[in-house]
Every structure is written in structure tokens, then in C-alpha cells.
TORPA-4810 file (N, C-alpha, C, O; in nm, 3 decimals):
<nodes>
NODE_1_-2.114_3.683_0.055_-1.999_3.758_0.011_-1.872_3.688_0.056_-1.882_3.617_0.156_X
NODE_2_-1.720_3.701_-0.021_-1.644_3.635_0.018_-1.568_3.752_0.027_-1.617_3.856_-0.018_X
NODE_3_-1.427_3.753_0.088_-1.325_3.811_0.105_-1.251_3.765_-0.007_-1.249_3.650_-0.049_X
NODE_4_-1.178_3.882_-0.060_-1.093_3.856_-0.211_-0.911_3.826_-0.091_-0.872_3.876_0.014_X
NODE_5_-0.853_3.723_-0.184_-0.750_3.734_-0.070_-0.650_3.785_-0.173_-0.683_3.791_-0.292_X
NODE_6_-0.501_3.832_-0.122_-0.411_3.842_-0.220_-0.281_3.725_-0.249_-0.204_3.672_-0.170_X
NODE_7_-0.292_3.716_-0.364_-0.151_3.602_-0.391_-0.084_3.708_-0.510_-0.118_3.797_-0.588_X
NODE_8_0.095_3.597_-0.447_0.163_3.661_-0.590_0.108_3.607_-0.710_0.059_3.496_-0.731_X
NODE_9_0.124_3.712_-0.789_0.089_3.632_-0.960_0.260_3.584_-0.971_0.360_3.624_-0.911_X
NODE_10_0.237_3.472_-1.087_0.288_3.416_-1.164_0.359_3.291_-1.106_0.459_3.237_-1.152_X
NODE_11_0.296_3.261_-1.011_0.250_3.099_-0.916_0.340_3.049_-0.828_0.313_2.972_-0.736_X
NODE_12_0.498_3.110_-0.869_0.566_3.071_-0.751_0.585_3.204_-0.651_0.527_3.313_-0.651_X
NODE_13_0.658_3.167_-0.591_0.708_3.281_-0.438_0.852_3.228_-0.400_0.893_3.115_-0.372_X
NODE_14_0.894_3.312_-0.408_1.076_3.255_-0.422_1.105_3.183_-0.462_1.198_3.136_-0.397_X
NODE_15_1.092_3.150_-0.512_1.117_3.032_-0.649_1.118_2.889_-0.628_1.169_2.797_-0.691_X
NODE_16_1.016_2.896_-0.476_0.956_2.781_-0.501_0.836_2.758_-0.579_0.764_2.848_-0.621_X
NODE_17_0.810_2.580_-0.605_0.734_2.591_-0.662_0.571_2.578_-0.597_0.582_2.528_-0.485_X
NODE_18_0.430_2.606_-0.629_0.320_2.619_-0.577_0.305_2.475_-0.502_0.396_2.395_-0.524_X
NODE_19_0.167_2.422_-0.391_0.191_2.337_-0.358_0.125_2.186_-0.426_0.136_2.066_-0.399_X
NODE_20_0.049_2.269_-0.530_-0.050_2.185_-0.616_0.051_2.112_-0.707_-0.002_2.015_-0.761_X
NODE_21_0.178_2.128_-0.740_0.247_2.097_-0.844_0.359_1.962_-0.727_0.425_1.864_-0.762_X
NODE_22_0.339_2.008_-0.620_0.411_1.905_-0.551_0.332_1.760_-0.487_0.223_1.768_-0.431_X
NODE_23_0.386_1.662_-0.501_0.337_1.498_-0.446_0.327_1.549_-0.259_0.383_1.628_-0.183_X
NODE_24_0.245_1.469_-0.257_0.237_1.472_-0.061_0.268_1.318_-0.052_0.220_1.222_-0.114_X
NODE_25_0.359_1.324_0.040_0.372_1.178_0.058_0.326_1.170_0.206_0.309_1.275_0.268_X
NODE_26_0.305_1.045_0.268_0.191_1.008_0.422_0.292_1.032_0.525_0.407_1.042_0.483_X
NODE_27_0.275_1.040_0.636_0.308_1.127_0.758_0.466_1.030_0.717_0.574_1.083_0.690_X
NODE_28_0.441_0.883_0.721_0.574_0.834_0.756_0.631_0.788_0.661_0.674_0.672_0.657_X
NODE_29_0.644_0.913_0.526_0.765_0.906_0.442_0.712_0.772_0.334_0.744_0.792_0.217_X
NODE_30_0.668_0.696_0.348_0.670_0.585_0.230_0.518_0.537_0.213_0.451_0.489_0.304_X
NODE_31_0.468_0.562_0.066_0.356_0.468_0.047_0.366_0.327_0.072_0.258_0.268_0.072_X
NODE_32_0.470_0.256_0.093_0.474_0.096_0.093_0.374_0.020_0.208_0.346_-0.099_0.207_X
NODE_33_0.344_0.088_0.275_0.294_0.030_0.384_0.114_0.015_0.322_0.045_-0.074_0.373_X
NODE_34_0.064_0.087_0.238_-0.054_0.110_0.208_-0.065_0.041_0.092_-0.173_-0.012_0.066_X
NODE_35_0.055_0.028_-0.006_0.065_-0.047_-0.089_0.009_-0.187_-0.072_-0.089_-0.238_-0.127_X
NODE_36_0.103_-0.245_0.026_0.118_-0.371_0.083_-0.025_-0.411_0.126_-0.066_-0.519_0.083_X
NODE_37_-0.099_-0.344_0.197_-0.288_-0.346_0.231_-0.311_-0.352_0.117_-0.306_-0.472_0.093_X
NODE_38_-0.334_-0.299_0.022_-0.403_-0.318_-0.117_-0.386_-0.396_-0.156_-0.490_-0.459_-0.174_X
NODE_39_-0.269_-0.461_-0.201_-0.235_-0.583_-0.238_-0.253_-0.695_-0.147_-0.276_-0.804_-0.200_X
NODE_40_-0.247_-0.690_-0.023_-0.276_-0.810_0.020_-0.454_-0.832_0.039_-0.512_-0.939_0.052_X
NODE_41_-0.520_-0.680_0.037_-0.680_-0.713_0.021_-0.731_-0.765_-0.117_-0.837_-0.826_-0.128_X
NODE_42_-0.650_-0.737_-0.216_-0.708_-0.770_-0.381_-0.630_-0.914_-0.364_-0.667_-1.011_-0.431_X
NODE_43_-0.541_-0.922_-0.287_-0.490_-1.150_-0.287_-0.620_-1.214_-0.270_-0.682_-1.288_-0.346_X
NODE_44_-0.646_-1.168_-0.152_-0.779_-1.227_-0.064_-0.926_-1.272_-0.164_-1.002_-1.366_-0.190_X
NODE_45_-0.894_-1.115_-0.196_-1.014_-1.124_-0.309_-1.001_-1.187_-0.405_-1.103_-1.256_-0.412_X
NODE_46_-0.933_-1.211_-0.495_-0.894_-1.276_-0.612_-0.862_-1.413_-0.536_-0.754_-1.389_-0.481_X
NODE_47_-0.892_-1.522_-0.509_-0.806_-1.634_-0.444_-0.844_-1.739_-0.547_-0.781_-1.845_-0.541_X
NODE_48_-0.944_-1.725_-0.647_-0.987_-1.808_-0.710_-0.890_-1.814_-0.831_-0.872_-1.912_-0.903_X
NODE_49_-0.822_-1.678_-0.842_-0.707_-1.708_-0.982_-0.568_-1.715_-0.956_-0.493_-1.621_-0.930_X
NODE_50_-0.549_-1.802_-0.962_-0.389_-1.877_-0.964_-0.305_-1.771_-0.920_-0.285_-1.718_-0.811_X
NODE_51_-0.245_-1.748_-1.078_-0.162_-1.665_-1.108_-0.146_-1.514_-1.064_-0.037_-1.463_-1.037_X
NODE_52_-0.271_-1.447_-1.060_-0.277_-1.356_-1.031_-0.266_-1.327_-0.889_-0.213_-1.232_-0.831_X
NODE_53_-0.316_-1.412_-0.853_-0.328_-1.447_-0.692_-0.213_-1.456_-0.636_-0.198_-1.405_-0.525_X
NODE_54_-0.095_-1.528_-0.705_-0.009_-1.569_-0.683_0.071_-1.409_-0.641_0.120_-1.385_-0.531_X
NODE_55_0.067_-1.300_-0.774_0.174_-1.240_-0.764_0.090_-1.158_-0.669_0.167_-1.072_-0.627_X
NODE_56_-0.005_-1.143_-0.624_-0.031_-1.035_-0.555_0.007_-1.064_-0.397_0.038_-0.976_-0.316_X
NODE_57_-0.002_-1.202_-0.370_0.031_-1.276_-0.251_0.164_-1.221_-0.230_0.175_-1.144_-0.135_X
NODE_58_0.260_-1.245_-0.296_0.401_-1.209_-0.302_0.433_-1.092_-0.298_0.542_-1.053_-0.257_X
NODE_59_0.341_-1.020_-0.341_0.382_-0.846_-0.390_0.383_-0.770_-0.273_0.467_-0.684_-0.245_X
NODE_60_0.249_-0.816_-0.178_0.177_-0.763_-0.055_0.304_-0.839_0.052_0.369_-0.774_0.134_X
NODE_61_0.316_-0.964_0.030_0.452_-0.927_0.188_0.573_-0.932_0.145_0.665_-0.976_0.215_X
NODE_62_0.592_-0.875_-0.005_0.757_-0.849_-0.014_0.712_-0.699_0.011_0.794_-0.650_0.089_X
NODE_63_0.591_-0.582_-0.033_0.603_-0.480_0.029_0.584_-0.468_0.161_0.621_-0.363_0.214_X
NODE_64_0.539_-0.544_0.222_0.530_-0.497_0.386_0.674_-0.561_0.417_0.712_-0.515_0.524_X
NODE_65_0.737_-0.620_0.382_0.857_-0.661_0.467_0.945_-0.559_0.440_1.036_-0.528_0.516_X
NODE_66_0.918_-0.492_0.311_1.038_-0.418_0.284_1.000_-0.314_0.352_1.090_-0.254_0.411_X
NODE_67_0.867_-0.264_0.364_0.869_-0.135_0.469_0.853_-0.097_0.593_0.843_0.011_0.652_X
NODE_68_0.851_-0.276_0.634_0.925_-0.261_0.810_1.036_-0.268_0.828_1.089_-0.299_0.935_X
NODE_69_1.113_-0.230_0.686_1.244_-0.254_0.767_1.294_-0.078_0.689_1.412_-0.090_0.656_X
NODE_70_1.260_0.023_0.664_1.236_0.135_0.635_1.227_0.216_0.785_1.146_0.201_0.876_X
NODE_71_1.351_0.311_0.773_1.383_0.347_0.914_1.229_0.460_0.933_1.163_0.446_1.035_X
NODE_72_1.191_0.552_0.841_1.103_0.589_0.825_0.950_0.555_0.876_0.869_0.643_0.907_X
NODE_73_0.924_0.422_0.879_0.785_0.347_0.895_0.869_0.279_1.014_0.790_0.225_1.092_X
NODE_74_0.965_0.268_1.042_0.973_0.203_1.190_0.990_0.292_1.328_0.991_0.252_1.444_X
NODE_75_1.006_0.450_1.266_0.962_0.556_1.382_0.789_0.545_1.380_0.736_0.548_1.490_X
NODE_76_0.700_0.531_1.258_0.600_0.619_1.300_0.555_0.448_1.287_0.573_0.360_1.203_X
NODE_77_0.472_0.461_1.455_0.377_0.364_1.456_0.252_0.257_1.332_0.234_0.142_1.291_X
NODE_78_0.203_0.382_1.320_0.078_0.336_1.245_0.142_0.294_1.126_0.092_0.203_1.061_X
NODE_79_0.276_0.365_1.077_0.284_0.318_0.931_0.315_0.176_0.934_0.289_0.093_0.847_X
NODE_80_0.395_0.153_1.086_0.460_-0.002_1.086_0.341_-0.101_1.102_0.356_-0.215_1.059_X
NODE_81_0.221_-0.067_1.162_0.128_-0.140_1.195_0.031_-0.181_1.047_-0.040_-0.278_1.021_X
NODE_82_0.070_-0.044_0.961_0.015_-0.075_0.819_0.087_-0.217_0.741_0.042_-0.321_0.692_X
NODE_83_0.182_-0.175_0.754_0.259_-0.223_0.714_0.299_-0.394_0.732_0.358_-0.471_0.657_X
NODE_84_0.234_-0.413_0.873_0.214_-0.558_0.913_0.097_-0.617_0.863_0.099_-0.727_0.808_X
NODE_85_-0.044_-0.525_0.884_-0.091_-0.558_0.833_-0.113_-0.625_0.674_-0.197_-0.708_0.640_X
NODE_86_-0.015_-0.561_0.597_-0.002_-0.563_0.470_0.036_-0.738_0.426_0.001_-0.831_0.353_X
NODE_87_0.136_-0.698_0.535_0.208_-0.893_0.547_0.082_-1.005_0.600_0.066_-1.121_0.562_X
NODE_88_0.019_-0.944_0.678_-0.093_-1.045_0.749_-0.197_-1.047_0.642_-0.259_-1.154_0.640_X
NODE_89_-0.238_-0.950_0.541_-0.278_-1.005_0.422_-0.260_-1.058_0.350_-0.363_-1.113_0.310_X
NODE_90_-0.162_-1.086_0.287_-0.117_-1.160_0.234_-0.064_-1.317_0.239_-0.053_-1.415_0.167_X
NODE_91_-0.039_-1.276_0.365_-0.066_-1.434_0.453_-0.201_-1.517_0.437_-0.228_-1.635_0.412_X
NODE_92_-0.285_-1.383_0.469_-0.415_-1.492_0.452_-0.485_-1.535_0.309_-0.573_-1.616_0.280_X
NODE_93_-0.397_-1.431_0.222_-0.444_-1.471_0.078_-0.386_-1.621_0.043_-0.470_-1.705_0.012_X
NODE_94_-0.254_-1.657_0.046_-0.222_-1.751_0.093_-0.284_-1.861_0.133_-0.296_-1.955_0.055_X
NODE_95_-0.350_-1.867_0.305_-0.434_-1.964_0.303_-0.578_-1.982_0.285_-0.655_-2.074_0.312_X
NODE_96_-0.590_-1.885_0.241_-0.747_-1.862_0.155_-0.736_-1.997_0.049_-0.800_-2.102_0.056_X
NODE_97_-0.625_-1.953_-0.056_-0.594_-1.966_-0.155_-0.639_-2.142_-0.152_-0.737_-2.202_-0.197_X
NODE_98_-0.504_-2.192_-0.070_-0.493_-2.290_-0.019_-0.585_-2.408_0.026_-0.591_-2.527_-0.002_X
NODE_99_-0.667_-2.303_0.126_-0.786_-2.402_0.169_-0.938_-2.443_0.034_-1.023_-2.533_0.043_X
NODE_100_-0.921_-2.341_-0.074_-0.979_-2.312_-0.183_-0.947_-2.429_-0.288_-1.019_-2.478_-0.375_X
NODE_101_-0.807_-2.458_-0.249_-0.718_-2.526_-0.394_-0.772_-2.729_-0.314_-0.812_-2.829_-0.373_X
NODE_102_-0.747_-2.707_-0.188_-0.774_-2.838_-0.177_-0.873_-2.983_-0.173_-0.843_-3.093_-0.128_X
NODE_103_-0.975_-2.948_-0.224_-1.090_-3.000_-0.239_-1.067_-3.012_-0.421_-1.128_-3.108_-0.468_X
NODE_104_-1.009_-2.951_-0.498_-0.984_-2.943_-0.657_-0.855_-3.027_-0.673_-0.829_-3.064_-0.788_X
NODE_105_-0.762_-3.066_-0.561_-0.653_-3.111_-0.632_-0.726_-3.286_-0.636_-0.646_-3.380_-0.633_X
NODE_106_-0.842_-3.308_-0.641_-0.853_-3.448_-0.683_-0.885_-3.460_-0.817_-0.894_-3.567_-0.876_X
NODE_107_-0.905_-3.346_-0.868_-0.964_-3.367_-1.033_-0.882_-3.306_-1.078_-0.910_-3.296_-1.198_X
NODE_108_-0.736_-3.222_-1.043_-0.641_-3.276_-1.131_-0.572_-3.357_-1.195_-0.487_-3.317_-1.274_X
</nodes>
């Protein structure tokens, strides 16, 4: 058996709105920091394609740079630590990339 609970009908309550209709954003204010991990884990992964590789390399520590410097992610720890990390991926997509490309630049 469950307990019936009571809500207002007609979904808001002072005219706010319900909480299903609202975005949650992460403790410290900005997705960029999680961004920046994704992108610098799909660099890593992808190292075999150029281009693609390329922009994701770039994407992952122009977002982590931009969100260590986000007053937001530079109070809350973990987001800044995401956020490095994000750059240190991308770094290593980089020399993934790199150490990948140099054994091929003789048969260009």
C-alpha cells in the first residue's frame, strides 16, 4: 500500500514553475568543466583522425582553460580539478596524436 500524498493541481505553486520543467546545473554553476573531460577523453580516443582529433584537442583545453578561470569553478574544488583534468586530456590527446603521427611522416 502507498500513501496518497497531496499536491496543488495545475503544476505550479506561486507561480513558480514545477521542478521537472527546470535545467539543474552541477554544484559549481558551469558544465564546462565536464565538457572539457569528454572532449579531451573522445581526443584520446579518436587520435587516429586528424581532423577530428584536431578539433577535439582544442575544444577540451580551450574548455578547461576557460573554466578555470570561471569565478564559479574556482570556489568549488572538484569543479576546478575537473576542469584541469579536462586540459590534461587534451594534452595527452595531443601527444598520443603525435607519437602516432611519427613513424607515418616517412611515407608522406
Amino acid at each position: 500500500m502507498t500513501a496518497a500524498t497531496s499536491r496543488p493541481s495545475g503544476g505550479t505553486s506561486g507561480g513558480r514553475s514545477s521542478g521537472r520543467a527546470r535545467r539543474r546545473t552541477p554544484r559549481g554553476g558551469s558544465r564546462l568543466p565536464s565538457v572539457s573531460i569528454a572532449l579531451g577523453s573522445l581526443s584520446i580516443a579518436s587520435f587516429w583522425v586528424v581532423g577530428l582529433g584536431f578539433v577535439l584537442r582544442v575544444s577540451a583545453i580551450g574548455c578547461g582553460a576557460l573554466a578555470t578561470a570561471r569565478s564559479g569553478v574556482v570556489d568549488d574544488e572538484s569543479a576546478s580539478l575537473r576542469a584541469l583534468l579536462g586540459v590534461v586530456a587534451g594534452v595527452a590527446g595531443i601527444t598520443v596524436s603525435a607519437i602516432a603521427l611519427f613513424p607515418v611522416l616517412e611515407y608522406l
